[in-house]
N, CA, C and O of each residue as an XYZ file, in Angstrom:
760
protein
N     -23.201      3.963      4.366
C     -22.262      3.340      5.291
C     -20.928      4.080      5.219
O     -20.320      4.317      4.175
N     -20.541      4.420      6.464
C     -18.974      5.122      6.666
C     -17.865      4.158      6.222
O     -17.978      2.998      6.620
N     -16.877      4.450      5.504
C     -15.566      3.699      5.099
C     -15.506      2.443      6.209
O     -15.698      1.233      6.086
N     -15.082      3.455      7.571
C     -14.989      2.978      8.235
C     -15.539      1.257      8.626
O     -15.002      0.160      8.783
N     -16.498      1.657      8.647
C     -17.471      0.460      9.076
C     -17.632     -0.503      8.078
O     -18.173     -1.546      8.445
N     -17.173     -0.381      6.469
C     -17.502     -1.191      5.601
C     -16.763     -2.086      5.843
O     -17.047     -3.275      5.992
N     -15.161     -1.275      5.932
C     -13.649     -2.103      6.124
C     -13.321     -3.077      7.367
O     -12.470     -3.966      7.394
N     -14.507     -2.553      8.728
C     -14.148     -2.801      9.614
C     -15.025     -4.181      9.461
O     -14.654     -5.150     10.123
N     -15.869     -4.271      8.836
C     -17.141     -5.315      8.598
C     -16.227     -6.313      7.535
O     -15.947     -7.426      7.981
N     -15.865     -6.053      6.486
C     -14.191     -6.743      6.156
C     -13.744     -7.785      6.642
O     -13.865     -8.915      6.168
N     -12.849     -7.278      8.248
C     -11.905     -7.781      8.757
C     -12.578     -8.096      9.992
O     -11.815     -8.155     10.956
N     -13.909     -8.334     10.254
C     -14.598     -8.398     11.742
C     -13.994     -9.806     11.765
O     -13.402    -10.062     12.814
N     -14.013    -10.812     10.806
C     -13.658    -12.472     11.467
C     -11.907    -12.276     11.344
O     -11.268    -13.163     11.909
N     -11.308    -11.464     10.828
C      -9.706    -11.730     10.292
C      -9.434    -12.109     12.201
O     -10.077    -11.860     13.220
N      -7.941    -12.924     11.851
C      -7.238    -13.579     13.018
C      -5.774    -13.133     12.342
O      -5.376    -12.724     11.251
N      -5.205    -13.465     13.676
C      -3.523    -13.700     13.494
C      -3.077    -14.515     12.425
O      -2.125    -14.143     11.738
N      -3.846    -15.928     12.141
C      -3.391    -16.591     11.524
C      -3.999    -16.575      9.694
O      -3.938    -17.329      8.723
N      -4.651    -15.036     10.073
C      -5.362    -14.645      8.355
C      -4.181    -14.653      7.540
O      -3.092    -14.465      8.083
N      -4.284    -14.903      5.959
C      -2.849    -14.397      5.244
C      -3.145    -13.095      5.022
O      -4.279    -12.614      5.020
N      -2.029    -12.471      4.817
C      -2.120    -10.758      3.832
C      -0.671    -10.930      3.403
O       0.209    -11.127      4.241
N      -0.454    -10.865      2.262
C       0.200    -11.401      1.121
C       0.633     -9.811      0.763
O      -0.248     -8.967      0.595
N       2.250     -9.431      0.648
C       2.482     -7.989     -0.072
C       2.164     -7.947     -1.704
O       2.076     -8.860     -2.525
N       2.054     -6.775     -1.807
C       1.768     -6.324     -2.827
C       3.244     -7.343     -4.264
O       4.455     -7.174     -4.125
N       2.789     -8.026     -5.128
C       3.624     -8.429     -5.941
C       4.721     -7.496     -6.592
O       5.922     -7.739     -6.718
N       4.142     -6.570     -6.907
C       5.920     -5.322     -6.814
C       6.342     -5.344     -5.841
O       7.532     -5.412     -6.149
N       6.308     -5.340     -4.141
C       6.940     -5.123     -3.748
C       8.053     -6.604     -3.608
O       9.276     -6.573     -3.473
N       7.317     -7.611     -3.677
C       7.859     -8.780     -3.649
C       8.679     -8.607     -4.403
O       9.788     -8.364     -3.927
N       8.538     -8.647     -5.944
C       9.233     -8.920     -7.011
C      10.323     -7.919     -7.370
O      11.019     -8.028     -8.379
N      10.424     -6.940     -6.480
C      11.383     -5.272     -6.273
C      12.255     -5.513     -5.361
O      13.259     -4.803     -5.423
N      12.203     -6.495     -4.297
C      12.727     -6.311     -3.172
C      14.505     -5.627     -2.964
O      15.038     -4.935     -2.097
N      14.967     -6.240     -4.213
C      16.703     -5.308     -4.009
C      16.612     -3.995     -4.472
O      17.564     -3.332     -4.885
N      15.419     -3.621     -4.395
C      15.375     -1.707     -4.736
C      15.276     -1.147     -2.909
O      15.482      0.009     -2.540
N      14.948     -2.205     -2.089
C      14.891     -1.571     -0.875
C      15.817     -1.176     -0.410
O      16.821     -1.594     -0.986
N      16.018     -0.500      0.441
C      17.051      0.102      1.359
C      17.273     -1.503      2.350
O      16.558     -2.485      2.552
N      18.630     -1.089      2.767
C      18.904     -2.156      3.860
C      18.526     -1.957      5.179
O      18.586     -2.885      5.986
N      18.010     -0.459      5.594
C      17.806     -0.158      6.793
C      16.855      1.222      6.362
O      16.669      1.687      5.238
N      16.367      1.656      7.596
C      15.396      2.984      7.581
C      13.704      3.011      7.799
O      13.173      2.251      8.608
N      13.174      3.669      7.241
C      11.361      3.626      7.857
C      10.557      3.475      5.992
O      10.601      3.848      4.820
N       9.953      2.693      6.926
C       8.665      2.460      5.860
C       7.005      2.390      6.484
O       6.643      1.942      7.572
N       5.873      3.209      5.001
C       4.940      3.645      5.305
C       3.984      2.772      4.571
O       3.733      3.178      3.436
N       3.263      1.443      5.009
C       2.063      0.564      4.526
C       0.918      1.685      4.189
O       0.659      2.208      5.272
N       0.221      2.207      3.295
C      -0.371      2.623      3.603
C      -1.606      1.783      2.670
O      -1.649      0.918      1.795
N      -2.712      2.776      3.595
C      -4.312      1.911      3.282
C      -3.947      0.144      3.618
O      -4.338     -0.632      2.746
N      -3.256     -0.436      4.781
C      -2.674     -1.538      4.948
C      -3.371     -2.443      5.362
O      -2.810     -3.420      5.860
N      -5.244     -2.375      5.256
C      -5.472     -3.512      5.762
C      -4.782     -4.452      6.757
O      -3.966     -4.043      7.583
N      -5.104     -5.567      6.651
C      -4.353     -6.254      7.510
C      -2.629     -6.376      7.263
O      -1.941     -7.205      7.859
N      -2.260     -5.701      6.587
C      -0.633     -5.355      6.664
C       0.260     -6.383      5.632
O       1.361     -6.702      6.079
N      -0.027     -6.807      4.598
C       0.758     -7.855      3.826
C       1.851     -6.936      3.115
O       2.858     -7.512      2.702
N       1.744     -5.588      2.939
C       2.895     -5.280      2.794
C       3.932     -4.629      4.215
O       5.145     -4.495      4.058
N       3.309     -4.306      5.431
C       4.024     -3.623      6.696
C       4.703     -5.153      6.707
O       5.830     -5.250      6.221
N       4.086     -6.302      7.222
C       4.981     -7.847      7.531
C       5.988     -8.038      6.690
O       6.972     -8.399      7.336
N       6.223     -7.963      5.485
C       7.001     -8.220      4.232
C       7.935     -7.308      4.804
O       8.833     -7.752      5.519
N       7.796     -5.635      4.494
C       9.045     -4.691      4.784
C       9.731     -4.852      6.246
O      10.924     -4.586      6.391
N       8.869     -5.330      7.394
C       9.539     -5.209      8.523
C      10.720     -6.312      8.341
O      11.932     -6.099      8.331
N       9.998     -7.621      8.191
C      10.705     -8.721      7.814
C      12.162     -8.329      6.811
O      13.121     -9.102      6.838
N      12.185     -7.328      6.132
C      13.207     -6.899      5.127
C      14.282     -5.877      6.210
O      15.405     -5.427      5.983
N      13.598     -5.783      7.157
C      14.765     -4.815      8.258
C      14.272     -3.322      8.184
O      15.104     -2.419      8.272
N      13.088     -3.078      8.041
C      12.377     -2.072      8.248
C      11.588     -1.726      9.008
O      10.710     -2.538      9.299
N      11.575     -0.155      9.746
C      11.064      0.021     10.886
C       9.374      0.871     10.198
O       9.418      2.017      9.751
N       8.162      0.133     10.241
C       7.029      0.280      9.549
C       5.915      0.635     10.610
O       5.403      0.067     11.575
N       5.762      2.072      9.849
C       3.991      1.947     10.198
C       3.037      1.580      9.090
O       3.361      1.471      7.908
N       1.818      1.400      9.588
C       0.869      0.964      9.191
C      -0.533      1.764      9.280
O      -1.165      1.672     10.332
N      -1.036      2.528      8.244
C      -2.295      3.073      8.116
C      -3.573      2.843      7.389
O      -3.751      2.982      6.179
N      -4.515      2.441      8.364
C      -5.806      2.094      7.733
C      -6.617      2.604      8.258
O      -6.462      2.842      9.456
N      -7.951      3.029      7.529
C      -9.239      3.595      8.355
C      -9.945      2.124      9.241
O     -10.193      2.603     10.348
N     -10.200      1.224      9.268
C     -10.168     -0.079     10.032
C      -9.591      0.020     11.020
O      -8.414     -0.333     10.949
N     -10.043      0.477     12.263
C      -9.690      0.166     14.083
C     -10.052     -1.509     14.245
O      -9.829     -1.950     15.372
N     -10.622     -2.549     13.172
C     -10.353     -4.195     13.595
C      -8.884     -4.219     12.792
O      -7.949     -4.561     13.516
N      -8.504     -3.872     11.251
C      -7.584     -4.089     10.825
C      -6.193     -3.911     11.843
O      -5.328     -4.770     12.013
N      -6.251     -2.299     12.573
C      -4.995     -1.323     13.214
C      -4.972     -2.725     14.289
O      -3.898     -3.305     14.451
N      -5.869     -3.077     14.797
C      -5.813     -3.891     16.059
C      -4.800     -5.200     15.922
O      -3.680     -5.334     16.414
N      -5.439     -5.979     15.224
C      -4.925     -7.222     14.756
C      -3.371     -7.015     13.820
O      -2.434     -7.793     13.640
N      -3.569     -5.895     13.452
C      -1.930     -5.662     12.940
C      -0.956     -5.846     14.349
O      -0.113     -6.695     14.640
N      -1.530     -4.520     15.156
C      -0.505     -4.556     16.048
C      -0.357     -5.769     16.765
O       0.751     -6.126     17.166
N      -1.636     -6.591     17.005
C      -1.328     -8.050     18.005
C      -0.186     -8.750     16.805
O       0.755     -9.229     17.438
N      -0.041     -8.902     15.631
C       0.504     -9.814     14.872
C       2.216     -9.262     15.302
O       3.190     -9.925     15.658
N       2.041     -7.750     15.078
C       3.770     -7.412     15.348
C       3.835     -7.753     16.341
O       4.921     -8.238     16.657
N       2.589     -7.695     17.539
C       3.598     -8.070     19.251
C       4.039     -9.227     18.907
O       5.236     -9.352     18.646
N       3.179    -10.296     18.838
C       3.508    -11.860     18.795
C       4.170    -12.520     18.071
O       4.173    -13.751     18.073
N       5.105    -11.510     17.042
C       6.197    -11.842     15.929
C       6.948    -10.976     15.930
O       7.747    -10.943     14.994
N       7.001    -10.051     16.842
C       7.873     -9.273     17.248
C       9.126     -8.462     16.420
O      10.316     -8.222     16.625
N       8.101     -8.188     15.342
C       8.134     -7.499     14.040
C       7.949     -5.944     14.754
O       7.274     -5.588     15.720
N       8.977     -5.085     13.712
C       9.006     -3.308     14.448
C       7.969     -2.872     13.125
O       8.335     -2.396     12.050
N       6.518     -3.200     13.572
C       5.238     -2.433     12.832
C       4.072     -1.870     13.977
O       3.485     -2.421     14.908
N       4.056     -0.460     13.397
C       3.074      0.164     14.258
C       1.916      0.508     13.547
O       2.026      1.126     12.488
N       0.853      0.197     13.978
C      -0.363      0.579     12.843
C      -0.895      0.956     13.888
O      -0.984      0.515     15.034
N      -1.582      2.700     12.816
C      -2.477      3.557     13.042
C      -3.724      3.628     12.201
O      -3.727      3.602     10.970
N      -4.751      3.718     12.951
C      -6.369      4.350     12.324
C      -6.093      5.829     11.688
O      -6.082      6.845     12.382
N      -5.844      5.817     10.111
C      -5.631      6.926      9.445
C      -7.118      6.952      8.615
O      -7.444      5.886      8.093
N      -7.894      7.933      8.491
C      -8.727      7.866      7.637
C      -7.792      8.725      6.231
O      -7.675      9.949      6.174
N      -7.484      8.207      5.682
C      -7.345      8.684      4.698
C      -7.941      9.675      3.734
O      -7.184     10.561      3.338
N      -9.465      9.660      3.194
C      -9.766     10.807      2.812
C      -9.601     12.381      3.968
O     -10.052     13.486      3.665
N      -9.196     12.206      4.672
C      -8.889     13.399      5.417
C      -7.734     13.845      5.603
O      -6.831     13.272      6.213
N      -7.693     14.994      5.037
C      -6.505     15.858      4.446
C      -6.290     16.854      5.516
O      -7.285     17.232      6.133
N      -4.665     17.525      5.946
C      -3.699     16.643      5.806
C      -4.003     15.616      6.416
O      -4.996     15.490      7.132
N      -2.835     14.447      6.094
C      -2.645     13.034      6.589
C      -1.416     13.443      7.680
O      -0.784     14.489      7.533
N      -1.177     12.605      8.671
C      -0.351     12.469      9.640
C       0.995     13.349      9.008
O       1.371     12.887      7.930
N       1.604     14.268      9.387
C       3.254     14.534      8.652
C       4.365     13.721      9.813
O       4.714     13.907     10.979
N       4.684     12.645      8.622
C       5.896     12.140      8.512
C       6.327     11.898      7.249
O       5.669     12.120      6.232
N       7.758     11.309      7.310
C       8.248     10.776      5.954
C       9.173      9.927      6.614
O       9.834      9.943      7.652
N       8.906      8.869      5.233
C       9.530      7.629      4.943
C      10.301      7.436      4.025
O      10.222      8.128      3.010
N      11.416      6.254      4.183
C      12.121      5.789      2.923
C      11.638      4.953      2.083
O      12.186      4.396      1.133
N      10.297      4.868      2.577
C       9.890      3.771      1.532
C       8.347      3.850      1.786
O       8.044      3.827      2.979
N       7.264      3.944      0.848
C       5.854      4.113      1.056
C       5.932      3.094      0.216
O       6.913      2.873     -0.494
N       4.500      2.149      0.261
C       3.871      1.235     -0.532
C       2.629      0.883     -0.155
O       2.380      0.595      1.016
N       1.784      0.873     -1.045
C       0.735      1.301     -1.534
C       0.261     -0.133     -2.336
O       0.986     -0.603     -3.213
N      -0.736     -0.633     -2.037
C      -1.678     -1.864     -2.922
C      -2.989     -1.897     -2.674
O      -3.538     -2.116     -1.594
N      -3.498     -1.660     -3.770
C      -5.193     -1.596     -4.283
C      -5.947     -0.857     -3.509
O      -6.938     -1.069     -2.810
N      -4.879      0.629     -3.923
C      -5.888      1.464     -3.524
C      -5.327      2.468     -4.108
O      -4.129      2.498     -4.389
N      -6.485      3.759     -4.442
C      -6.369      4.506     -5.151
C      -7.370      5.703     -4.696
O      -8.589      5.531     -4.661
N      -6.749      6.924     -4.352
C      -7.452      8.376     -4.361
C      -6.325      9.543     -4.799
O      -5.393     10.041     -4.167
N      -6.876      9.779     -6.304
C      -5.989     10.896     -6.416
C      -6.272     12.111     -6.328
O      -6.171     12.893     -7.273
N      -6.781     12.509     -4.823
C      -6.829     13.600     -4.694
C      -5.832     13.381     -3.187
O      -5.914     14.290     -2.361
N      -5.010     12.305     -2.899
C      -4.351     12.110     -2.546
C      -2.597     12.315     -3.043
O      -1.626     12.440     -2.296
N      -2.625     12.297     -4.256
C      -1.258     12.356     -4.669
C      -0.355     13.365     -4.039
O       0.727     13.032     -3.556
N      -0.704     14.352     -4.040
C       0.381     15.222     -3.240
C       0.377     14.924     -1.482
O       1.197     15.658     -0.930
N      -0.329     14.062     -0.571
C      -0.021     13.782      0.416
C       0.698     12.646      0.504
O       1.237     12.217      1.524
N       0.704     12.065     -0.777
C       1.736     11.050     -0.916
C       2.960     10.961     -1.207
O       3.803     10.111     -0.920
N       3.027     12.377     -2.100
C       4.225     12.304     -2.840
C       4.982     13.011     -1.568
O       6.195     13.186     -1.459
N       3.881     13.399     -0.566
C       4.987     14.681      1.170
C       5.032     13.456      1.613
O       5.636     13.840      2.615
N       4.927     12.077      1.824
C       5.321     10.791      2.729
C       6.600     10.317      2.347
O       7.364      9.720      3.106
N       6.878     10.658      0.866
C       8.242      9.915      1.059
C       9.493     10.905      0.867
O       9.412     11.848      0.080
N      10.615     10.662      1.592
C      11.877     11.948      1.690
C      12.004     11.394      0.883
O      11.616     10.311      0.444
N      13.191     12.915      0.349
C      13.796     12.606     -0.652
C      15.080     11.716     -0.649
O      15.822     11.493      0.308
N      15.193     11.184     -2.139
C      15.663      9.802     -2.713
C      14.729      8.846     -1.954
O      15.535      7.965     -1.657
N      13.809      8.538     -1.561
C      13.202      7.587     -0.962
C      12.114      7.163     -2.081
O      11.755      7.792     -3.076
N      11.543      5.399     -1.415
C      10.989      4.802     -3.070
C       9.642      4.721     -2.569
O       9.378      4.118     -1.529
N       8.534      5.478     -3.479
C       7.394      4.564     -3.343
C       6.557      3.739     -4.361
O       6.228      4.091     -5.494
N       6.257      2.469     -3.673
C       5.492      1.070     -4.184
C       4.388      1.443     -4.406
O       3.621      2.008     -3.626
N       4.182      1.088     -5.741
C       2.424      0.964     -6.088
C       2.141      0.447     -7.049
O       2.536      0.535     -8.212
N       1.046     -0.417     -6.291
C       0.534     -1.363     -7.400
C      -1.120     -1.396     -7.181
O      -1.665     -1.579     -6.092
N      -1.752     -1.194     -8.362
C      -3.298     -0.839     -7.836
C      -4.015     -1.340     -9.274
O      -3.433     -1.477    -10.350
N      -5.223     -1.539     -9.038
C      -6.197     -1.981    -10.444
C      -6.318     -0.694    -11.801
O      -6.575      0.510    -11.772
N      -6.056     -1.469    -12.691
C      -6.179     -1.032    -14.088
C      -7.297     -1.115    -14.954
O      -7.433     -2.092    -15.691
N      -7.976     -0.335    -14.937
C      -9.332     -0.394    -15.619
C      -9.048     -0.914    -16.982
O      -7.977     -0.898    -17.589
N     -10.456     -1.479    -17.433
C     -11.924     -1.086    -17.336
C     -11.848     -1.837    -16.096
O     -10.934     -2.575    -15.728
N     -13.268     -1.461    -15.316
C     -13.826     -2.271    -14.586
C     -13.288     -3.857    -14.444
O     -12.782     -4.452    -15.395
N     -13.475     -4.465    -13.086
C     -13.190     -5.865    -13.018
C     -14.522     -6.750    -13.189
O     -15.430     -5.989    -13.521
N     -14.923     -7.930    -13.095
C     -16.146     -8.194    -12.268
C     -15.766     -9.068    -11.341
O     -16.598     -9.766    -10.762
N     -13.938     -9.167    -10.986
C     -13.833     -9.697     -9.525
C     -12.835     -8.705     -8.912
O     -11.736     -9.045     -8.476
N     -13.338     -7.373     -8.914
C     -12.555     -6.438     -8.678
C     -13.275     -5.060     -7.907
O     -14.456     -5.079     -8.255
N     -13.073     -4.084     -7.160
C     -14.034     -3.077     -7.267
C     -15.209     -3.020     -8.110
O     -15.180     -3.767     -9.088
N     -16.299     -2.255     -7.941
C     -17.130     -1.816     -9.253
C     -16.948     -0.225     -9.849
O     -17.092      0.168    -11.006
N     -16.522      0.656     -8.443
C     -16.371      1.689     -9.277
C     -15.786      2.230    -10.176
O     -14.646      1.770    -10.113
N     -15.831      2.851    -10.903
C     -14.360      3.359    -11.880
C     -13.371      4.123    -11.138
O     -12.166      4.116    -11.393
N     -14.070      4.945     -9.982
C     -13.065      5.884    -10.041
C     -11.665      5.178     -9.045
O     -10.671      5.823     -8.710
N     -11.928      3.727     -8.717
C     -10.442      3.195     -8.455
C      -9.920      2.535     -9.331
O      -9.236      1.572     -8.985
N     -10.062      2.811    -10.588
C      -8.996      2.151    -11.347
C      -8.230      3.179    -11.880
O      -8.674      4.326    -11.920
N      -7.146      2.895    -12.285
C      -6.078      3.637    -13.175
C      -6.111      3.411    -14.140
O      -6.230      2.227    -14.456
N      -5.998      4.699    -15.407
C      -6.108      4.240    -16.947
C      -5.022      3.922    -17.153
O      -4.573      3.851    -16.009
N      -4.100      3.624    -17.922
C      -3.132      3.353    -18.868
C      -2.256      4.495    -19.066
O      -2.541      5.474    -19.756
N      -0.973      4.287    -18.304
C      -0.011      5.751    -18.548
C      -0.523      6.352    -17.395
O       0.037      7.445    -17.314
N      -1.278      6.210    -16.484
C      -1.890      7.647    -15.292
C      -0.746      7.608    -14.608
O       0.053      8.544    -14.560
N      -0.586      6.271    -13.921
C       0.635      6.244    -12.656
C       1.932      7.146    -12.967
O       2.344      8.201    -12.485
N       2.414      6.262    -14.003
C       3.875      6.723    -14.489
C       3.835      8.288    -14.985
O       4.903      8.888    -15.108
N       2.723      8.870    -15.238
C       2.410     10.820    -15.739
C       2.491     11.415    -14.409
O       2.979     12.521    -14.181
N       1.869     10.441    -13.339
C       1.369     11.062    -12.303
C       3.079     11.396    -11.624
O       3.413     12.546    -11.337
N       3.685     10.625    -11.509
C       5.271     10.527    -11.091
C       6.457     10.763    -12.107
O       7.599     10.442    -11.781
N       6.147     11.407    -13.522
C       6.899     11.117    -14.101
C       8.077     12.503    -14.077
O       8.753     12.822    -15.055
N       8.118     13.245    -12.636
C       9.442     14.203    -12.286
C      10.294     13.342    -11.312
O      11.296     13.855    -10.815
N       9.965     12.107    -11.023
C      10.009     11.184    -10.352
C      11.189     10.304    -11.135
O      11.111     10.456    -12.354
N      12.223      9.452    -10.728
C      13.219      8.076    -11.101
C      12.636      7.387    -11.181
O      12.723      6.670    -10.184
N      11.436      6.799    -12.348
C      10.548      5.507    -12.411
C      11.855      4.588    -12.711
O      12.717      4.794    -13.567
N      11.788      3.725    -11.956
C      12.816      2.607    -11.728
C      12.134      0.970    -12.693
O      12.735      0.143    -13.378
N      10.820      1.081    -12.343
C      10.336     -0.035    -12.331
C       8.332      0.404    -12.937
O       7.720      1.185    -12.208
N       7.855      0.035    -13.751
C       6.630      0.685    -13.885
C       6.128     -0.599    -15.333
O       6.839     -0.929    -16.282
N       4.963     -0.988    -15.076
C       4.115     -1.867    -15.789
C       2.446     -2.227    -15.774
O       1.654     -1.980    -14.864
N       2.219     -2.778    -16.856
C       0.727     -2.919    -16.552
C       0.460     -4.262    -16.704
O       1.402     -4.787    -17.298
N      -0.721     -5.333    -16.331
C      -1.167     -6.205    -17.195
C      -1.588     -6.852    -16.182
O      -1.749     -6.251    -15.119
N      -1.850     -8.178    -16.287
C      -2.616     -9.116    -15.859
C      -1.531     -9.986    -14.678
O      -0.578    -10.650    -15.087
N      -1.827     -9.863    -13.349
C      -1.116    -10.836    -12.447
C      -1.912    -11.447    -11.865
O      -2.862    -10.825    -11.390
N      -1.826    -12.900    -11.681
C      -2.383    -13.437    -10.474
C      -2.662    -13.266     -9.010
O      -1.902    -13.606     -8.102
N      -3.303    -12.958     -8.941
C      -3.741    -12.428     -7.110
C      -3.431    -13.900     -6.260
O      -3.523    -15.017     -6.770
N      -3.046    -13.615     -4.853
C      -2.862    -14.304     -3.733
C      -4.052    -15.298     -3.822
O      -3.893    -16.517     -3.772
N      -5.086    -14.771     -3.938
C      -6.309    -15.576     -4.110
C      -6.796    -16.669     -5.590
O      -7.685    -17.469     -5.884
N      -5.904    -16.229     -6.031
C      -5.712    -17.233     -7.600
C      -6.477    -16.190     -8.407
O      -6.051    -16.195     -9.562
N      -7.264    -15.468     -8.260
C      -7.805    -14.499     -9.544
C      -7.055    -13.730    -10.498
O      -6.216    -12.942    -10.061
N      -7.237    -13.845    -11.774
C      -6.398    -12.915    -12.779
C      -7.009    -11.848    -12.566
O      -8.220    -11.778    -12.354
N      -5.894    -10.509    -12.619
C      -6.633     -9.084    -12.366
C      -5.426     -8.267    -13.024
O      -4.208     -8.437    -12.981
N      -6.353     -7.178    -13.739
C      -5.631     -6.243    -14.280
C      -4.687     -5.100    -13.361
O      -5.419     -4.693    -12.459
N      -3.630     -4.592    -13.298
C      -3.014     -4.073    -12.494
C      -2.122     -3.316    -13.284
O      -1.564     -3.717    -14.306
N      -1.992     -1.984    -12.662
C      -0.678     -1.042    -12.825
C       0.272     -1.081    -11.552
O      -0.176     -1.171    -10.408
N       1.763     -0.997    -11.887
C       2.411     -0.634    -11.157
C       3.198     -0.274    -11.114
O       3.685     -0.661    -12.176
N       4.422      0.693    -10.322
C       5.534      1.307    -10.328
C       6.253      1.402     -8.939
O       5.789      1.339     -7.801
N       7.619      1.585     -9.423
C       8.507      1.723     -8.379
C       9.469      3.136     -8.981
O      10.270      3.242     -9.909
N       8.933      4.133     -7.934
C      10.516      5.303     -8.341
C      10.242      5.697     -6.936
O       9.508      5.389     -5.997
N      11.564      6.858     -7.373
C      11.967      7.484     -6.749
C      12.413      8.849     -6.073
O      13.619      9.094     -6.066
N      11.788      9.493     -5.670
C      11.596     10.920     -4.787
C      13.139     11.465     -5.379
O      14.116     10.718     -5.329
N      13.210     12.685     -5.871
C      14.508     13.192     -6.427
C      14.878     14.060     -4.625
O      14.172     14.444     -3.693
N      16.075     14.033     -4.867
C      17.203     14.147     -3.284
C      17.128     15.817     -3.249
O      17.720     16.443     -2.370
């Protein structure tokens, strides 16, 4: 089965009135944002972090391989009249769109053979959010390994980077599940 179609099989029942909940760093970060400028949801599903940043005074796109997710994003910004644009990005396909943002964020998801198309999304001094699963394995989590992060990866992976903000451990998910998680907040040197 293509990405595509797994994700899109996902979100085939999602509605307007689905939740998508931002990523808890970005919640719990929020005075690291800028007061104004562009921000990049990426892998955004149905958008719980694009709604959060627009809502913060940010002008957001939104990228997911999901053409039901891109859809229902954009009906949610018309009808809340939120400045979010979501695009069908497949992500494993390199390059990714060139732009840059002041702000990328990133939740539960992980390809690092992505890192350097990530680290070209955000200008410099600009922050990117990430918060993604921390191995071992979950059993209410992915099954594969290769989306989890070991211990220390994130913060090595960024560490020419202003880590502002960077942790591991156990948070409660939107859905009430305890789940292991890494995350960080820095910042793109100017």
């Amino acid at each position: 089965m293509h990405a595509r179609d797994k994700w899109n099989e996902k979100y085939q029942d999602a509605e307007l009135s689905t939740p998508a909940e931002p990523a808890w760093v970005v919640r719990q970060h929020t005075r690291l944002l800028p007061l104004s400028g562009t921000a990049l949801d990426l892998a955004a599903g149905l958008g719980g972090n694009a709604r959060f940043l627009a809502r913060c005074g940010l002008q957001v796109e939104a990228w997911d391989i999901s053409d039901h997710a891109v859809a229902l994003l954009n009906r949610y910004a018309q009808t809340y009249r939120l400045p979010i644009t979501a695009r069908q990005v497949d992500l494993e396909q390199h390059p990714w769109p060139d732009a840059q943002f002041d702000v990328v964020a990133i939740s539960r998801w992980l390809d690092r053979s992505a890192f350097d198309d990530i680290r070209a999304r955000v200008r410099p001094g600009g922050l990117l959010f990430w918060q993604t699963f921390l191995a071992p394995v979950q059993p209410n989590a992915p099954k594969n390994p290769d989306y989890y992060l070991q211990s220390g990866e994130l913060t090595a992976a960024f560490a020419d980077w202003t880590v502002d903000v960077h942790g591991e451990g156990w948070l409660v998910d939107t859905d009430g599940e305890k789940r292991r998680y890494a995350w960080l907040v820095a910042r793109k040197p100017a």
